[in-house]
C-alpha positions as CSV (number, residue, x, y, z in Angstrom):
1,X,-70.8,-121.5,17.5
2,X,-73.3,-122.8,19.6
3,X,-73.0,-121.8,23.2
4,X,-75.6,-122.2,26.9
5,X,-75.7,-118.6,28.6
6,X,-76.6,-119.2,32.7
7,X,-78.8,-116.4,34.5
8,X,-78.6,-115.7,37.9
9,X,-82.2,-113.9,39.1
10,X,-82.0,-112.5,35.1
11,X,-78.6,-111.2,35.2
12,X,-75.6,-113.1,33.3
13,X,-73.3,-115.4,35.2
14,X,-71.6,-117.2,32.4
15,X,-71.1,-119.0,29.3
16,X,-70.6,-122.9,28.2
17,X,-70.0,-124.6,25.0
18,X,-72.1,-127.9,26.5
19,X,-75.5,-128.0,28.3
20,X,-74.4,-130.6,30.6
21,X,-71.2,-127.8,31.7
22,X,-73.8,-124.7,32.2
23,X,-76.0,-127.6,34.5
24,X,-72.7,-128.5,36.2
25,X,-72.1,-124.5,36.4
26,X,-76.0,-124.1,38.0
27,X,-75.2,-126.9,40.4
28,X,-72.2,-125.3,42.1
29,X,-73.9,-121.8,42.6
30,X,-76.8,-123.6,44.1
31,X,-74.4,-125.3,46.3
32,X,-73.0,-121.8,47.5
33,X,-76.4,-120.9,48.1
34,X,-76.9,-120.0,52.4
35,X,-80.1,-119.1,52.7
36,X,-83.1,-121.6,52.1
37,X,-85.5,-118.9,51.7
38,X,-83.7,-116.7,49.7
39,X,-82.9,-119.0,47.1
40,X,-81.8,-117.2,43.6
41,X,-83.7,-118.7,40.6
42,X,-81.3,-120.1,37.6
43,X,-82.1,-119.9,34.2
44,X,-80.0,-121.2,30.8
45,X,-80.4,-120.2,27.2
46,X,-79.0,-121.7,24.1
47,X,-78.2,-119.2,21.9
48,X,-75.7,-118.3,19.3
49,X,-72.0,-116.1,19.8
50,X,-71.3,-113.9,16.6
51,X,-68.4,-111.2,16.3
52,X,-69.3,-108.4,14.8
53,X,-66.5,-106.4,13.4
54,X,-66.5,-102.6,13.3
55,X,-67.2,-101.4,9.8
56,X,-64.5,-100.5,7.5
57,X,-64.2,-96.1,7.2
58,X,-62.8,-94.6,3.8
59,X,-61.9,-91.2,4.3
60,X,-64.1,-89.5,1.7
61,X,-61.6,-87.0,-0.2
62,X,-62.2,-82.9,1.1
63,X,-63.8,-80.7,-1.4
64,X,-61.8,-77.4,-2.1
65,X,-63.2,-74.6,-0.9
66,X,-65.1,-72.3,-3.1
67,X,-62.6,-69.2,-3.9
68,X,-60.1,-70.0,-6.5
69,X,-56.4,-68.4,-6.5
């Protein structure tokens, strides 16, 4: 599944499944934006989500102890 990942001065802001949503998402935090000289930079990658599910644990079987009864 193909999805756009925004940054916010390199940290994570959100995800989109379209380019033209993460541009829309950009757009609205610029808007919010106060202070023309401290303007944040935006940045967007295309990039790939996998799940990675925890491996399966067999319980390995206990060896006896040593003394026999």
């Amino acid at each position: 599944m193909k999805r756009f990942y925004v940054f916010k001065d390199g940290r994570m802001e959100g995800s989109t499944a379209t380019r033209e949503r993460a541009i829309d998402m950009i757009r609205l935090y610029q808007e919010r934006e106060t202070h023309p000289i401290l303007r944040a930079e935006f940045s967007m990658i295309e990039g790939g989500q996998e799940f990675v599910p925890y491996p399966f644990r067999q319980k390995t079987p206990r060896k006896k102890s040593g003394m026999e009864r």
